[in-house]
C-alpha positions in Angstrom: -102.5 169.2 135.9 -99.3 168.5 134.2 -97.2 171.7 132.8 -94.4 171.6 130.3 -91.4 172.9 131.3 -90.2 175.9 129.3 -87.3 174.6 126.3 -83.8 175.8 127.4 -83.0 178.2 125.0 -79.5 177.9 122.6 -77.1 180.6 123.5 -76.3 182.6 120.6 -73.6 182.1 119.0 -71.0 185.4 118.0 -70.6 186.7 114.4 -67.8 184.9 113.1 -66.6 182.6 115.6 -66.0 178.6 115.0 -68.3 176.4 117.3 -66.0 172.9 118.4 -68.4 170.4 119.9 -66.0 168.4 122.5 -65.2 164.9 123.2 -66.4 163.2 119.2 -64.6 161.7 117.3 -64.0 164.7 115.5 -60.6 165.2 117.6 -57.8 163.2 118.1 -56.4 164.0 121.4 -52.6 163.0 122.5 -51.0 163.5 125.4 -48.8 166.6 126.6 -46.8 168.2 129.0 -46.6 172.3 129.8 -43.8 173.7 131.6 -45.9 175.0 134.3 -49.1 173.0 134.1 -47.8 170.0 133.6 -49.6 166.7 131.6 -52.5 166.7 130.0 -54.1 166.6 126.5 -53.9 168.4 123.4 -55.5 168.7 120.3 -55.4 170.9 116.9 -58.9 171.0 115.2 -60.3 173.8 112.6 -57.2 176.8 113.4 -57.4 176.4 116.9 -54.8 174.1 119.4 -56.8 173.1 122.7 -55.2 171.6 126.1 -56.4 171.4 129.4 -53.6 170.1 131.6 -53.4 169.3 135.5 -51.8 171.8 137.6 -48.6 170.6 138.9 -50.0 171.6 142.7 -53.3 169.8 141.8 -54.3 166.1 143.5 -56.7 166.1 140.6 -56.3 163.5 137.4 -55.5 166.0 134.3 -59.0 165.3 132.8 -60.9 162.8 131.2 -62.1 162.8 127.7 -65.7 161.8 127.5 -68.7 160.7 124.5 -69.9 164.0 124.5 -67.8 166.3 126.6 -64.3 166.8 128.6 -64.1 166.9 132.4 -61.7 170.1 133.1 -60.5 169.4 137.2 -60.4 171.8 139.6 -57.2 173.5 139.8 -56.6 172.5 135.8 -56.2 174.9 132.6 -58.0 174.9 129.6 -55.5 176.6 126.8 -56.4 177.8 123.7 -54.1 179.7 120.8 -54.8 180.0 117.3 -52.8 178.0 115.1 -53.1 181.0 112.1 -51.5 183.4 114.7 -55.4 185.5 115.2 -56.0 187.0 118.3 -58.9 185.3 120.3 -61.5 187.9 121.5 -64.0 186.0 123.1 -64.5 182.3 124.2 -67.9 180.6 125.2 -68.1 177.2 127.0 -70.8 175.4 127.4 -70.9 173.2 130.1 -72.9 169.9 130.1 -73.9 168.7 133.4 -73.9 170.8 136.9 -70.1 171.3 136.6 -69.8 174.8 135.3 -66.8 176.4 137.0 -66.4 179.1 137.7 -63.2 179.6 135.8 -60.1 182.7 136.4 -58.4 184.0 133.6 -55.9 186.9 133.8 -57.0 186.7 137.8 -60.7 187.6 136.9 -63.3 184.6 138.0 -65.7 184.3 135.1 -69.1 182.2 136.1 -72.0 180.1 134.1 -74.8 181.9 133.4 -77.1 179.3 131.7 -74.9 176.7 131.6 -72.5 179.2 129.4 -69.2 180.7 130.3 -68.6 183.5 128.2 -65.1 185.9 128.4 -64.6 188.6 126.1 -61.2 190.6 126.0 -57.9 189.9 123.7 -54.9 187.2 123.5 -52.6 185.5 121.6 -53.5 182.7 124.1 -56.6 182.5 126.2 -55.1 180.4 129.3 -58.1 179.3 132.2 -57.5 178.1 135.3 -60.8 176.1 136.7 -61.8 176.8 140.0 -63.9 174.2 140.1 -64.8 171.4 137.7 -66.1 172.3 133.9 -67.2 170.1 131.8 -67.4 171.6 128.2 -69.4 170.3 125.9 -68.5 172.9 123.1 -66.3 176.2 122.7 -67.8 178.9 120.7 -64.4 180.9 119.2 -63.9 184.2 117.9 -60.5 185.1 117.0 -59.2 187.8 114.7 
């Protein structure tokens, strides 16, 4: 007796945010440096500028950009600001892979449920230190 396995179910995406799938060749990534995080990469897609960049205390590589995701280190930051000047109220990331996090922003530790980090709350930048590896697939957006 064989049974199927139940389908993973999509996570919903919010009213009137903008979904980025990571890592295609929809992005051109260069390099960057941050005063306090150090290098890393940028890039500037639909209203939105994303980085993840290696902490300076960090051992870790600043990240690697992959076919279908991007490898966030431990002890790295994933920054995201709009370029329109909006204020981001919520950020989803889903993770590929069993390297979910967790991730702290504004000193609160947000973890995967589902594969899916999810913070609700609102900035002119939402700035994530990983705790532990993430590798995002896609970021589901809202900003006002």
């Amino acid at each position: 007796l064989v049974l199927a396995e139940d389908p993973i179910a999509e996570p919903e995406t919010p009213s009137g945010s903008v979904t980025l799938s990571l890592g295609t060749a929809s992005q051109t990534w260069a390099e960057d440096t941050h005063s306090a995080y150090g290098t890393g990469y940028v890039t500037t897609v639909e209203g939105f500028k994303i980085a993840f960049y290696q902490n300076q205390s960090s051992t870790a590589p600043s990240g690697g950009l992959k076919d279908d995701h991007i490898r966030v280190y431990q002890g790295s930051n994933l920054v995201i600001s709009s370029t329109e000047g909006k204020k981001i109220k919520s950020v989803s990331i889903t993770c590929t892979g069993d390297k979910t996090g967790p991730i702290s922003v504004g000193g609160t530790e947000y973890t995967a449920e589902g594969g899916v980090i999810t913070w609700t709350g609102e900035a002119d930048v939402f700035d994530a230190n990983c705790v532990k590896q993430t590798r995002v697939a896609s970021l589901a957006i809202v900003a006002e």
